[in-house]
PDB file of N, CA, C and O in Angstrom:
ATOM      1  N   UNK A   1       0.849  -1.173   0.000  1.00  0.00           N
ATOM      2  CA  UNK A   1       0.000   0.000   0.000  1.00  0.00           C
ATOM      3  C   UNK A   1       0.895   1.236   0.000  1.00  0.00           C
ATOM      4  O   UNK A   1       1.986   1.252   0.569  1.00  0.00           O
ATOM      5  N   UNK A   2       0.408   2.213  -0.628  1.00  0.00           N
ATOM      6  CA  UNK A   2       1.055   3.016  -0.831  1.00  0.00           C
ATOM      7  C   UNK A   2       0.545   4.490  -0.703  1.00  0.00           C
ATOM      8  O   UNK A   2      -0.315   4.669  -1.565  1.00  0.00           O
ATOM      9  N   UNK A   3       0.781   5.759   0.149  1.00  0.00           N
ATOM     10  CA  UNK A   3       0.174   6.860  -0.056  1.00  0.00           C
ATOM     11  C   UNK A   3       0.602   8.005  -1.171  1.00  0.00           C
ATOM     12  O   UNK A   3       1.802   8.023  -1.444  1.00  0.00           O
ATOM     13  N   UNK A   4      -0.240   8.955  -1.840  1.00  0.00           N
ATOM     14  CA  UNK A   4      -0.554   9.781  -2.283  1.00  0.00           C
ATOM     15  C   UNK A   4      -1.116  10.979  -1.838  1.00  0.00           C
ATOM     16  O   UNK A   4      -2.242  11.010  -1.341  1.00  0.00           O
ATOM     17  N   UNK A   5      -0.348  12.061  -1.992  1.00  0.00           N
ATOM     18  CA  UNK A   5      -0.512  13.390  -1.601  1.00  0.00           C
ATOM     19  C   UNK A   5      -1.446  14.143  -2.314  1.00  0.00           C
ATOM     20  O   UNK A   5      -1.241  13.861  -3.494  1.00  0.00           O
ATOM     21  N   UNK A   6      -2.511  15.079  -2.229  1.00  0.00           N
ATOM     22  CA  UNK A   6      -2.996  15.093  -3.394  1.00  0.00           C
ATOM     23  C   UNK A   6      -2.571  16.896  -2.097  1.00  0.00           C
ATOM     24  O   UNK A   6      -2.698  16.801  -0.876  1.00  0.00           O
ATOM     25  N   UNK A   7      -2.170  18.098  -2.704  1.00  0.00           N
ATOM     26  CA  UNK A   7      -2.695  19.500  -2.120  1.00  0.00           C
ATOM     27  C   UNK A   7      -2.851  20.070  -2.561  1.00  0.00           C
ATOM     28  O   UNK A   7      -2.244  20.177  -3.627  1.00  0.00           O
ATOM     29  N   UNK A   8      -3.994  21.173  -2.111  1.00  0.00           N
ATOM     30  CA  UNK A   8      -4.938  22.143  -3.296  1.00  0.00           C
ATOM     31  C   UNK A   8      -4.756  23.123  -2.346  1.00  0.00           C
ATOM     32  O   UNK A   8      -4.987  23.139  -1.137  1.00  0.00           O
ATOM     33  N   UNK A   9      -4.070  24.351  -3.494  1.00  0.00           N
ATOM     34  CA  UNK A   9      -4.013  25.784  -2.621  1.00  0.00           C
ATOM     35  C   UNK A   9      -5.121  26.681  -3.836  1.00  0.00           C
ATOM     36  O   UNK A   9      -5.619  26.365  -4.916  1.00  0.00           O
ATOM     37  N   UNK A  10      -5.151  27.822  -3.038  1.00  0.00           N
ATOM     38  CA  UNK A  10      -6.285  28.789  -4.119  1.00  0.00           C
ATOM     39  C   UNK A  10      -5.340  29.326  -5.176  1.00  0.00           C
ATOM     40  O   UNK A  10      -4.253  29.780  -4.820  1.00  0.00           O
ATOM     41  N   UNK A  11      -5.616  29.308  -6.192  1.00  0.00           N
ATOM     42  CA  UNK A  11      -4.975  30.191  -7.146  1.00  0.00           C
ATOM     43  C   UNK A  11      -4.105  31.817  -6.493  1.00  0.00           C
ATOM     44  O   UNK A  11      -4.562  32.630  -5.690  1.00  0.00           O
ATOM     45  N   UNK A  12      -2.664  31.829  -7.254  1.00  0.00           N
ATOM     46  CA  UNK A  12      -2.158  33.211  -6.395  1.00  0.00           C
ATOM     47  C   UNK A  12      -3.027  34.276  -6.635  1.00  0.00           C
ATOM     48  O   UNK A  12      -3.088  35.191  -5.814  1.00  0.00           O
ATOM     49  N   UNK A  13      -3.692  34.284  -7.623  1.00  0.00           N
ATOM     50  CA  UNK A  13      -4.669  36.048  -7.690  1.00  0.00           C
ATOM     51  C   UNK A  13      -6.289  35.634  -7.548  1.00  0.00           C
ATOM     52  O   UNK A  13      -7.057  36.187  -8.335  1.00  0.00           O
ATOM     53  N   UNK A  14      -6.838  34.684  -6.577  1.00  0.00           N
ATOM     54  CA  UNK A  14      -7.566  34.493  -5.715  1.00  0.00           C
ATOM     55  C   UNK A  14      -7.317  34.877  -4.591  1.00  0.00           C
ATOM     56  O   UNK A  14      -6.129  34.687  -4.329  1.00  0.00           O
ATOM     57  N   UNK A  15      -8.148  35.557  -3.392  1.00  0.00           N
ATOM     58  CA  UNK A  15      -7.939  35.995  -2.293  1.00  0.00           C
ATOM     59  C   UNK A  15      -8.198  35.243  -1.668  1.00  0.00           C
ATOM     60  O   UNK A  15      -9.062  34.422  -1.977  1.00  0.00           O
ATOM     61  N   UNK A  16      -7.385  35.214  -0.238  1.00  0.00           N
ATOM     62  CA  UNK A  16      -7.580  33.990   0.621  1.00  0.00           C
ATOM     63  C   UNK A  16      -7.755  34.790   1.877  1.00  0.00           C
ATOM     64  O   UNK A  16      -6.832  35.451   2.353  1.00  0.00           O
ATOM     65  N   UNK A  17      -8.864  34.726   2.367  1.00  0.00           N
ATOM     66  CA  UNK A  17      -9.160  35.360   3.688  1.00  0.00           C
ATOM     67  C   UNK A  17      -8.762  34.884   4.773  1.00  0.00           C
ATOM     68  O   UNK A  17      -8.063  35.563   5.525  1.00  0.00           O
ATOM     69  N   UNK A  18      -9.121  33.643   5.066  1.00  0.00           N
ATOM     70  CA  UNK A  18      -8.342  32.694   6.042  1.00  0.00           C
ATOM     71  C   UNK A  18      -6.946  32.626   6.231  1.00  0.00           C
ATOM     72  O   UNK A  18      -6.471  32.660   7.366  1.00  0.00           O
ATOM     73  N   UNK A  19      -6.075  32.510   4.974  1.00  0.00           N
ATOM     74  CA  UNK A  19      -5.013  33.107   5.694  1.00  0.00           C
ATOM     75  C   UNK A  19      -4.666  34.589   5.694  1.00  0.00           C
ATOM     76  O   UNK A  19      -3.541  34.886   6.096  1.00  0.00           O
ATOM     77  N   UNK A  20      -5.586  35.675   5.245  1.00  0.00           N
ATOM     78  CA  UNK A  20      -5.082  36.691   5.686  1.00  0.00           C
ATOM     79  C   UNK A  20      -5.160  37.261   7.146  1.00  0.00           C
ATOM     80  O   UNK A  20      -4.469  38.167   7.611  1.00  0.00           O
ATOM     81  N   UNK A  21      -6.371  36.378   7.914  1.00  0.00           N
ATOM     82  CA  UNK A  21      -7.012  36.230   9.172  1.00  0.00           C
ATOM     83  C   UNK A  21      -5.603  36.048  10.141  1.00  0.00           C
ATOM     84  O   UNK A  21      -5.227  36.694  11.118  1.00  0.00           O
ATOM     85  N   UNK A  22      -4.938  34.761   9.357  1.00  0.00           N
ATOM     86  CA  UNK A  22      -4.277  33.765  10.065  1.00  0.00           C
ATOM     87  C   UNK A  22      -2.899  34.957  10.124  1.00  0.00           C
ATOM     88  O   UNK A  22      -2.323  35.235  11.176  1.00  0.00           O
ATOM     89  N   UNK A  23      -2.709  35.276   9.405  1.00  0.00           N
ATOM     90  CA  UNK A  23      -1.381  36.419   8.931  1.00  0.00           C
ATOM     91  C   UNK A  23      -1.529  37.433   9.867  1.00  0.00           C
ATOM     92  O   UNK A  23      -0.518  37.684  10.523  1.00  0.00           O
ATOM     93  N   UNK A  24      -2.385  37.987  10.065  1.00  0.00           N
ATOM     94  CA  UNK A  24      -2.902  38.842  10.682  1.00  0.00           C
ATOM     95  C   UNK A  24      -2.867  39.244  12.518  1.00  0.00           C
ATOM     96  O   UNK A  24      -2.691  40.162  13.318  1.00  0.00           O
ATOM     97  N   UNK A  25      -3.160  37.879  12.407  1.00  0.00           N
ATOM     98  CA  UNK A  25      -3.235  37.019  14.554  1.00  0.00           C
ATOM     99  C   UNK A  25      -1.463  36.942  14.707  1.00  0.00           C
ATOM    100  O   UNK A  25      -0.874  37.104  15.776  1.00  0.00           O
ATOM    101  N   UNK A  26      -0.814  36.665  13.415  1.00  0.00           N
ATOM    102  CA  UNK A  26       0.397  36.151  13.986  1.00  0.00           C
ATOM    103  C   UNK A  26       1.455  36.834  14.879  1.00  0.00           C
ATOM    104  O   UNK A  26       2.060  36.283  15.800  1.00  0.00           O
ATOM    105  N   UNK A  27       1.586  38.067  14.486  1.00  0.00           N
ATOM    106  CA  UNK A  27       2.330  39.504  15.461  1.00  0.00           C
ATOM    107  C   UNK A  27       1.737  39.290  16.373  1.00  0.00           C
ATOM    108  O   UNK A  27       2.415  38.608  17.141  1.00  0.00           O
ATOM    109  N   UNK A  28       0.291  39.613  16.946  1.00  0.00           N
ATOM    110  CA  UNK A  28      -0.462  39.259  18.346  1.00  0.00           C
ATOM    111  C   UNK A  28       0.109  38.071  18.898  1.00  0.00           C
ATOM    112  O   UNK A  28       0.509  38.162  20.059  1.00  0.00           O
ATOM    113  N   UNK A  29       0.215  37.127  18.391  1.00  0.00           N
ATOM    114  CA  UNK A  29       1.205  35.834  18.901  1.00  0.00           C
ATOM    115  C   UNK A  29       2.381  35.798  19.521  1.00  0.00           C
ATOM    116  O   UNK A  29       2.749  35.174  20.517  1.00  0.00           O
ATOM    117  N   UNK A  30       3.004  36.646  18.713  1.00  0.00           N
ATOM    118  CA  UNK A  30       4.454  36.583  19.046  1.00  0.00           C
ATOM    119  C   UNK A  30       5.227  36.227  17.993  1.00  0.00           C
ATOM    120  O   UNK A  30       6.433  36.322  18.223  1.00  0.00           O
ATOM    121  N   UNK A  31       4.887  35.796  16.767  1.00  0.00           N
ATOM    122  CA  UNK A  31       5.467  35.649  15.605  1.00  0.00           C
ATOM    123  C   UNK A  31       5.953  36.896  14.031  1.00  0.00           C
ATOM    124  O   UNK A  31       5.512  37.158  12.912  1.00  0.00           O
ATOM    125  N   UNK A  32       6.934  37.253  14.800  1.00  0.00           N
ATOM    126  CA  UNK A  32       7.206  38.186  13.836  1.00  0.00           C
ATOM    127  C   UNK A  32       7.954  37.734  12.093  1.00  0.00           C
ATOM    128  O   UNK A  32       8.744  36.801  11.953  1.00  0.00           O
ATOM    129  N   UNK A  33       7.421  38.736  10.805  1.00  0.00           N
ATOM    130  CA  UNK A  33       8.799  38.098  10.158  1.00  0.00           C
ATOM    131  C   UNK A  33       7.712  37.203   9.177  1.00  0.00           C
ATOM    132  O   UNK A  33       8.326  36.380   8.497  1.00  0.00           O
ATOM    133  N   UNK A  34       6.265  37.188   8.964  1.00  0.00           N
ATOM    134  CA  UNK A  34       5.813  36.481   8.208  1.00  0.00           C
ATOM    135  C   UNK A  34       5.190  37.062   7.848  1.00  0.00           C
ATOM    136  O   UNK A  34       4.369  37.659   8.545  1.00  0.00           O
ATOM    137  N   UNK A  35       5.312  37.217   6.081  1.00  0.00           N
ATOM    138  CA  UNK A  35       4.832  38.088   5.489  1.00  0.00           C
ATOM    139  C   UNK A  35       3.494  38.104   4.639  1.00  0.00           C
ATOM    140  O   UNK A  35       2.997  39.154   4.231  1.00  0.00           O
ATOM    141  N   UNK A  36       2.922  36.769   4.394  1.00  0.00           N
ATOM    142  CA  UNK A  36       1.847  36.148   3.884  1.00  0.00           C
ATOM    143  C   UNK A  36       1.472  34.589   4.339  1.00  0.00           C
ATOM    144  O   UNK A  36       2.356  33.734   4.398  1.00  0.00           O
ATOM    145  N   UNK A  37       0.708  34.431   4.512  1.00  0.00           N
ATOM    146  CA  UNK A  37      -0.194  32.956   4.789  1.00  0.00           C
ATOM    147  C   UNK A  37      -0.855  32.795   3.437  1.00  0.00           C
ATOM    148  O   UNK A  37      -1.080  33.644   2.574  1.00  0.00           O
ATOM    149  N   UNK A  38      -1.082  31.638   3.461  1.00  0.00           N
ATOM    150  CA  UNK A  38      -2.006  30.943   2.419  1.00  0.00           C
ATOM    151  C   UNK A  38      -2.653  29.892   2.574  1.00  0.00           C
ATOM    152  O   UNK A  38      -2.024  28.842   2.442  1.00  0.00           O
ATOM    153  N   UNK A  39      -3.627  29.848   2.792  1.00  0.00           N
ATOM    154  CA  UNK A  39      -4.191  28.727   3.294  1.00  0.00           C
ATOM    155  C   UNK A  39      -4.683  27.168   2.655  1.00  0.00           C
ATOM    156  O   UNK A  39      -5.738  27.336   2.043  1.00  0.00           O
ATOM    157  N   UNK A  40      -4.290  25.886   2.620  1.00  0.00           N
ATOM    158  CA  UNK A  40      -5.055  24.812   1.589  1.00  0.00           C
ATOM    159  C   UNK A  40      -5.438  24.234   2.000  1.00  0.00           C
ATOM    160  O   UNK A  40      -5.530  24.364   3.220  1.00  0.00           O
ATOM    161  N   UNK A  41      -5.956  23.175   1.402  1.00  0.00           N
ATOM    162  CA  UNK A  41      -5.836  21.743   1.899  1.00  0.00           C
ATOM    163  C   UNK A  41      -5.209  20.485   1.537  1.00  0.00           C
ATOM    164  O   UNK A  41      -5.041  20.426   0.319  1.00  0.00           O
ATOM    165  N   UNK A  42      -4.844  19.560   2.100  1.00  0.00           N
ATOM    166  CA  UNK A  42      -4.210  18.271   1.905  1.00  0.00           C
ATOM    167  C   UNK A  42      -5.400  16.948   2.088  1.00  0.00           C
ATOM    168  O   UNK A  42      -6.396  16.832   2.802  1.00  0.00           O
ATOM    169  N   UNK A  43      -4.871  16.222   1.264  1.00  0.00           N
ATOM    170  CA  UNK A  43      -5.828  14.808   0.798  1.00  0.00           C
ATOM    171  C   UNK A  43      -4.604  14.177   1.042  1.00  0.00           C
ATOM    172  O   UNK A  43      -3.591  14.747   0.638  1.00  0.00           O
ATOM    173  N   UNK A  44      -4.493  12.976   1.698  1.00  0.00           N
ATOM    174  CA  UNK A  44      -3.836  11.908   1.950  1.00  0.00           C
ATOM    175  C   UNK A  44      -4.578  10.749   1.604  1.00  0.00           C
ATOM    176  O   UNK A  44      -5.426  10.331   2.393  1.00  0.00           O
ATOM    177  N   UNK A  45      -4.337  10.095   0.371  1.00  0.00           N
ATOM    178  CA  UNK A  45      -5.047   8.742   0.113  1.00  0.00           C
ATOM    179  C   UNK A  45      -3.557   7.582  -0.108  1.00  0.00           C
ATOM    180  O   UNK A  45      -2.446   7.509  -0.634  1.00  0.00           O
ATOM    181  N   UNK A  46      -4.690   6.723   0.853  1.00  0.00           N
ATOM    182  CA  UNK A  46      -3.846   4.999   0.447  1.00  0.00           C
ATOM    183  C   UNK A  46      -4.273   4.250  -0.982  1.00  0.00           C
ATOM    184  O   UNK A  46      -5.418   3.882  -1.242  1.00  0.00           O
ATOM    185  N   UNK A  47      -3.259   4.121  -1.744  1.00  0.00           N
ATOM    186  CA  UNK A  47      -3.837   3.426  -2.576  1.00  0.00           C
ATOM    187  C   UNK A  47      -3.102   1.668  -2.195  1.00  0.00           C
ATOM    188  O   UNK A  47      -2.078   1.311  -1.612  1.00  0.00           O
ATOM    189  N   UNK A  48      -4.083   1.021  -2.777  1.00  0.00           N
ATOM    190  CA  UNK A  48      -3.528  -0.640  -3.166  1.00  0.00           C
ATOM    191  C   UNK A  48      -2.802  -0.830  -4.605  1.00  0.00           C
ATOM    192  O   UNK A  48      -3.003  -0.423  -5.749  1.00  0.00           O
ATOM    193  N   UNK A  49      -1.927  -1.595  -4.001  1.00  0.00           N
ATOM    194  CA  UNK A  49      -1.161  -1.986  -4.978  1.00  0.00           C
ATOM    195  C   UNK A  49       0.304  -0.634  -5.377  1.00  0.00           C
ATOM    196  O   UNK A  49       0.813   0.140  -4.565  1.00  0.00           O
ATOM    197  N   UNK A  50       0.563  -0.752  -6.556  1.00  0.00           N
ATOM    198  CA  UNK A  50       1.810  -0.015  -6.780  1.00  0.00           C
ATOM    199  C   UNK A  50       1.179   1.178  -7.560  1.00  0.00           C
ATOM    200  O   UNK A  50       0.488   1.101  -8.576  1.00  0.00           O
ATOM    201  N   UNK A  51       1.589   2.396  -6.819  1.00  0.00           N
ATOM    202  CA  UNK A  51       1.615   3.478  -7.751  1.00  0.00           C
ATOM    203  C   UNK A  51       1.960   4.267  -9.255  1.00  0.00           C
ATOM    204  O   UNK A  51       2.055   5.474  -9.477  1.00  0.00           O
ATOM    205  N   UNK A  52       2.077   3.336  -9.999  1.00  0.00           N
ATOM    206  CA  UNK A  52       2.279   3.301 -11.268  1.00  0.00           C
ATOM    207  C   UNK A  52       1.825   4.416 -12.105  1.00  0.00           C
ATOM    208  O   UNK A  52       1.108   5.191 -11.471  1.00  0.00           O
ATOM    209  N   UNK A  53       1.976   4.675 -13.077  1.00  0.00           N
ATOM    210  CA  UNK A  53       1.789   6.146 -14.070  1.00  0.00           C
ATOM    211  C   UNK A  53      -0.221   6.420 -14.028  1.00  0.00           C
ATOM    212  O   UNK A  53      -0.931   7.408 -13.843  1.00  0.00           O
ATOM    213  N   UNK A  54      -0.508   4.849 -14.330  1.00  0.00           N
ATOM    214  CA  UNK A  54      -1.797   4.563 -14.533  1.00  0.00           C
ATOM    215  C   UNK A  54      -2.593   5.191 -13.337  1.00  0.00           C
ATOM    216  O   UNK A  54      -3.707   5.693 -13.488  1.00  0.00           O
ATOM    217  N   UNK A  55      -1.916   5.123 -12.102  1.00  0.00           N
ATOM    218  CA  UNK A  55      -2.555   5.500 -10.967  1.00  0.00           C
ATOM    219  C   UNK A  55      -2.754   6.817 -10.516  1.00  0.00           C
ATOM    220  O   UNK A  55      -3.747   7.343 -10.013  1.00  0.00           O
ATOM    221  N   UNK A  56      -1.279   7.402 -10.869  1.00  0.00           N
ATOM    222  CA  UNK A  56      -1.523   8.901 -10.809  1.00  0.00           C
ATOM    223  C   UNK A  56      -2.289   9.268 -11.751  1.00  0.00           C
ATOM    224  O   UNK A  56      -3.127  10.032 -11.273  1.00  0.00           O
ATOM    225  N   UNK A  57      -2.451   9.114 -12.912  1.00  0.00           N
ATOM    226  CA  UNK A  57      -3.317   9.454 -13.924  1.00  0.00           C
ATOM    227  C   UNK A  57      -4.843   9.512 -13.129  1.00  0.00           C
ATOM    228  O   UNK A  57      -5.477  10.554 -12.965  1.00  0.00           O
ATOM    229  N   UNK A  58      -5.297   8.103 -12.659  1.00  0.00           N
ATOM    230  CA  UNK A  58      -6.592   8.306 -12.017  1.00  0.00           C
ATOM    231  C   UNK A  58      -6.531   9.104 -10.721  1.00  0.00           C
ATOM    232  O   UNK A  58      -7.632   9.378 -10.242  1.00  0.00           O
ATOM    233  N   UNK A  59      -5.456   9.529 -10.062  1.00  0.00           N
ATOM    234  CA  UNK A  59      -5.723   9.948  -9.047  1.00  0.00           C
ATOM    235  C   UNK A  59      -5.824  11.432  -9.440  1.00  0.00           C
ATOM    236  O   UNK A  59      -6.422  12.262  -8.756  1.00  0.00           O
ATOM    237  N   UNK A  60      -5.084  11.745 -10.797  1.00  0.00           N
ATOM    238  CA  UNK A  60      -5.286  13.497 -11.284  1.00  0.00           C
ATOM    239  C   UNK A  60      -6.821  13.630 -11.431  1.00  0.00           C
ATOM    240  O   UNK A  60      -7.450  14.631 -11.087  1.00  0.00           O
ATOM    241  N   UNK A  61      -7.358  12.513 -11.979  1.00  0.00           N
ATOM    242  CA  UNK A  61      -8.345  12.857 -12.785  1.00  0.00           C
ATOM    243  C   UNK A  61      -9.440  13.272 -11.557  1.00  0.00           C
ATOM    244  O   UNK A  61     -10.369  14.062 -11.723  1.00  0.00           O
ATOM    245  N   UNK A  62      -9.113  12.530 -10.221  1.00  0.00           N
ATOM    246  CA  UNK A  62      -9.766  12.131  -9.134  1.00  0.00           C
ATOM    247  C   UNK A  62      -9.776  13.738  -8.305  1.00  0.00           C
ATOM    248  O   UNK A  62     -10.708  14.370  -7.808  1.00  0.00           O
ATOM    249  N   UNK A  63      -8.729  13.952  -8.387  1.00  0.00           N
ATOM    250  CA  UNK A  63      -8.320  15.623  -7.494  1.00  0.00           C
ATOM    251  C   UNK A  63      -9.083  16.729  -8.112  1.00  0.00           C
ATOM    252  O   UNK A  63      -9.603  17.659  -7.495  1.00  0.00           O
ATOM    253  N   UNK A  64      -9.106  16.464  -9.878  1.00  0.00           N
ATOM    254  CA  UNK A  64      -9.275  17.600 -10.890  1.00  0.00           C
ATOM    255  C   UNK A  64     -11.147  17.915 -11.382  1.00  0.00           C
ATOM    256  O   UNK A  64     -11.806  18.844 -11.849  1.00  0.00           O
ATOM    257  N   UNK A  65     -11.364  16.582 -10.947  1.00  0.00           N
ATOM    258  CA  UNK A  65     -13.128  16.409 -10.508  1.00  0.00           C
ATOM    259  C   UNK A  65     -13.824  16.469  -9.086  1.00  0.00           C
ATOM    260  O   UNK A  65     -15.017  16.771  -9.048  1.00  0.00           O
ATOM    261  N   UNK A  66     -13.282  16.255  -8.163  1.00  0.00           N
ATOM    262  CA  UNK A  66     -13.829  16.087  -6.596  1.00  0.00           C
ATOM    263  C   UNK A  66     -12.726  16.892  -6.211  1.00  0.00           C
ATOM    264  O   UNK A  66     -12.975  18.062  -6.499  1.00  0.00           O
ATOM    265  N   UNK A  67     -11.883  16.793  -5.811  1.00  0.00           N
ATOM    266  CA  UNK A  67     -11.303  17.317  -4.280  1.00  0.00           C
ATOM    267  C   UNK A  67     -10.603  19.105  -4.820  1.00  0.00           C
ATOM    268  O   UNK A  67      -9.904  19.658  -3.971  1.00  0.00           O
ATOM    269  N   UNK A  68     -10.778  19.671  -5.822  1.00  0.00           N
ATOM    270  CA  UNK A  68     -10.234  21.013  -6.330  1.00  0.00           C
ATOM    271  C   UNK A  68     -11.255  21.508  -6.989  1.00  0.00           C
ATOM    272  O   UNK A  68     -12.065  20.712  -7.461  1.00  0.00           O
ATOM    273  N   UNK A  69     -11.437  22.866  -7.161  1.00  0.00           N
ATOM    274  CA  UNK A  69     -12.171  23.272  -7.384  1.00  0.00           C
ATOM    275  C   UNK A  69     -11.799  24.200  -8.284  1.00  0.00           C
ATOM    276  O   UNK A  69     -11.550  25.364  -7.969  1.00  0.00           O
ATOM    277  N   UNK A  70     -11.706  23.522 -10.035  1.00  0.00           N
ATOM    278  CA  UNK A  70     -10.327  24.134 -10.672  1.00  0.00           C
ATOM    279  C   UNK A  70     -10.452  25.443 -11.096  1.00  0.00           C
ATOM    280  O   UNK A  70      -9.354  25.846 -11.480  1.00  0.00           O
ATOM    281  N   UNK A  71     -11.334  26.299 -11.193  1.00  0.00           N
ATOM    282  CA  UNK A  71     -11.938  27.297 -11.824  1.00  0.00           C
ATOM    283  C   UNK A  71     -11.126  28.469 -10.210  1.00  0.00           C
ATOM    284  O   UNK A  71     -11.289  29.681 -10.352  1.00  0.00           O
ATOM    285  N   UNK A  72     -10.733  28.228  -9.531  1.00  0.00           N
ATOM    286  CA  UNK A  72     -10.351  29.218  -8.530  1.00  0.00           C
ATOM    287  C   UNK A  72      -8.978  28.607  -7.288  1.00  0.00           C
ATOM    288  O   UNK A  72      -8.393  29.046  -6.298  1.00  0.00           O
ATOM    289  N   UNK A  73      -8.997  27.182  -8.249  1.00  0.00           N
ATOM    290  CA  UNK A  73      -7.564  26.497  -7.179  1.00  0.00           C
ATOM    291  C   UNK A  73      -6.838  25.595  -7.919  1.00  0.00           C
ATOM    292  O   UNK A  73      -7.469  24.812  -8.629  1.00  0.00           O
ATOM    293  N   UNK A  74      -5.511  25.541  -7.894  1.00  0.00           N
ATOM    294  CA  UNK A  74      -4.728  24.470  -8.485  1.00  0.00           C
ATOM    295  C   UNK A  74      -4.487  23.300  -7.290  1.00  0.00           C
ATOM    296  O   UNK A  74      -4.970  23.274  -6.158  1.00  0.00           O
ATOM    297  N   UNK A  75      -3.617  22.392  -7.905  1.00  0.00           N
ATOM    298  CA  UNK A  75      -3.701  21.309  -7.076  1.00  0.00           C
ATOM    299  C   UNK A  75      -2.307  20.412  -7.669  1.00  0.00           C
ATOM    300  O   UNK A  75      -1.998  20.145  -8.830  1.00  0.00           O
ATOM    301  N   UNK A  76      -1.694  20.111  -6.512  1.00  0.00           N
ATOM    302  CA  UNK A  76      -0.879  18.811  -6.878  1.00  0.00           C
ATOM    303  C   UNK A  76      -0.789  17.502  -6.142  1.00  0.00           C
ATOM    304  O   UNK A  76      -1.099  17.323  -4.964  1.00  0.00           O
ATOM    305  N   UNK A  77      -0.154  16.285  -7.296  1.00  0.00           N
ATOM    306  CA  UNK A  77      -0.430  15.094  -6.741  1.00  0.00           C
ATOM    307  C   UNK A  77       1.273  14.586  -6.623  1.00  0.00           C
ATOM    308  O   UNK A  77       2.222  14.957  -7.314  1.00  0.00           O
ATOM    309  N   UNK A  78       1.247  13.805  -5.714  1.00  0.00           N
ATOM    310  CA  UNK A  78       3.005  13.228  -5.072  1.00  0.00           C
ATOM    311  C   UNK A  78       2.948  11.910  -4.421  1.00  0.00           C
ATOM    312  O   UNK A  78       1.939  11.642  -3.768  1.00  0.00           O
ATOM    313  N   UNK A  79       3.601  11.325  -4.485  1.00  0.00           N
ATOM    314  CA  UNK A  79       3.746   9.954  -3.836  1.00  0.00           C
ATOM    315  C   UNK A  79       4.420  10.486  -2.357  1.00  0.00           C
ATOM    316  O   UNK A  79       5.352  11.285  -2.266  1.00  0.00           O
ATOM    317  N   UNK A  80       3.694   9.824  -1.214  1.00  0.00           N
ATOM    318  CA  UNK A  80       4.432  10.309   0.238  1.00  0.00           C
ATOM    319  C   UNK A  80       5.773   9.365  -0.070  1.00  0.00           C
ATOM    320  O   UNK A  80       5.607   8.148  -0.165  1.00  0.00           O
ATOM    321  N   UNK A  81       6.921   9.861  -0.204  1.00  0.00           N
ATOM    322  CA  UNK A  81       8.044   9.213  -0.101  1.00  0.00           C
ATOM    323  C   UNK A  81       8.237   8.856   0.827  1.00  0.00           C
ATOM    324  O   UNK A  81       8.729   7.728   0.773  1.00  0.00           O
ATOM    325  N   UNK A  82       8.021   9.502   2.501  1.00  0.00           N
ATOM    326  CA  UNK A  82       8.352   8.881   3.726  1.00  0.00           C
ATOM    327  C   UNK A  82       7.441   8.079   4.140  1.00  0.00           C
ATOM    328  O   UNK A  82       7.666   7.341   5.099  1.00  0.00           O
ATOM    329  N   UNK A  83       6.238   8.078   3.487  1.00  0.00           N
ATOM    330  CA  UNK A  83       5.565   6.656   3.985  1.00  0.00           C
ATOM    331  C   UNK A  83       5.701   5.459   2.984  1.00  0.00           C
ATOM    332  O   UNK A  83       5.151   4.385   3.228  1.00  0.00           O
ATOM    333  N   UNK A  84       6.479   5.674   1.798  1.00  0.00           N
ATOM    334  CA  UNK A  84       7.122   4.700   0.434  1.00  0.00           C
ATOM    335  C   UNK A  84       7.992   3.485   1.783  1.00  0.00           C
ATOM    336  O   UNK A  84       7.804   2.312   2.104  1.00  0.00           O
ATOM    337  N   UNK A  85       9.278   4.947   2.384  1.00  0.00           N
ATOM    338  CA  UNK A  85      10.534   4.053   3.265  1.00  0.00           C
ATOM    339  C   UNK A  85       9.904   3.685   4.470  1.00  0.00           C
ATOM    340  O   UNK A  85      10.412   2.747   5.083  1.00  0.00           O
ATOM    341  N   UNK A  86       9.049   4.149   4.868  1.00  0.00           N
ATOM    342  CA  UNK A  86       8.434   3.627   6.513  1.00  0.00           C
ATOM    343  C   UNK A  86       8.070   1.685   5.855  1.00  0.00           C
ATOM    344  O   UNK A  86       8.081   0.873   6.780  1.00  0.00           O
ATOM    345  N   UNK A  87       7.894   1.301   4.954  1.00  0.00           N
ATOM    346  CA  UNK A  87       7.248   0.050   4.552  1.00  0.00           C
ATOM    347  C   UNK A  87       8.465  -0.604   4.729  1.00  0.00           C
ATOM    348  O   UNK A  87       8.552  -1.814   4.517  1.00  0.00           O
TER     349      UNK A  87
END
């Protein structure tokens, strides 16, 4: 078994409120020195069997229909390499 990364951030000239929220709190924190947030999300899927070309292919097709929302976010797909060597 094998995992797949799938992460979807908003397009750069989409506005992201959440992290401007998040950007925003961070001086109040105590975190100086950060100049933008951006906020996404991450999909972690197990697949069976071997990750092969065929698989990423379905797993693009899988991110680029359900989990992104392509008209206002890009998205990329990766094999977790550290959970490849954890096996």
């Amino acid at each position: 078994m094998a995992r797949v990364v799938v992460d979807v951030m908003l397009k750069p000239e989409i506005l992201d409120p959440q992290g401007q929220a998040v950007q925003r709190a961070l001086p109040r924190l105590g975190f100086e020195g950060i100049s933008d947030v951006r906020q996404g999300k991450r999909f972690e899927l197990e697949v069976d069997g071997p990750v092969d070309e065929a698989a990423l292919t379905r797993i693009r097709d899988l991110a680029e229909s359900f989990l992104a929302n392509t008209v206002i976010e890009d998205f990329t797909v990766r094999v977790d390499e550290v959970a490849e060597a954890d096996k």
